[in-house]
Phi, psi and omega in degrees: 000144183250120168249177184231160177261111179246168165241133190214152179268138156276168129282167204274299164338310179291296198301312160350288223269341182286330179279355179258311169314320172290033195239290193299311134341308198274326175284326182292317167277353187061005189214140163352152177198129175266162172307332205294312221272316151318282175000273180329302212283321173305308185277351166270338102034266179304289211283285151011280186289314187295342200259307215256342178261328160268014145293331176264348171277308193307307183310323188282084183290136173285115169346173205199108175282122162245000000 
């Protein structure tokens, strides 16, 4: 995968809660975990549920009244 370098803002709240999944990563693996790389794994993540939740408003097609 081609990564690319971006910048971006946070809320104090998300990066909080992104430095505790990196916490959280690094104990459970026992190996590094970059902020970038939590990062990646929440918006693909994200992107995922959001992918599969508009696949499913598409299937549910609205009755037609006559």
């Amino acid at each position: 995968m081609v990564k690319k370098r971006i910048t971006i803002t946070l809320d104090k709240e998300f990066d909080e809660k992104i430095r505790q999944l990196q916490v959280d990563f690094i104990m459970k693996s026992n190996k590094s975990w970059s902020y970038s790389s939590v990062l990646s794994v929440v918006i693909g993540e994200g992107l995922r549920a959001l992918s599969h939740k508009t696949k499913s408003a598409k299937d549910e097609k609205p009755s037609k009244k006559q």
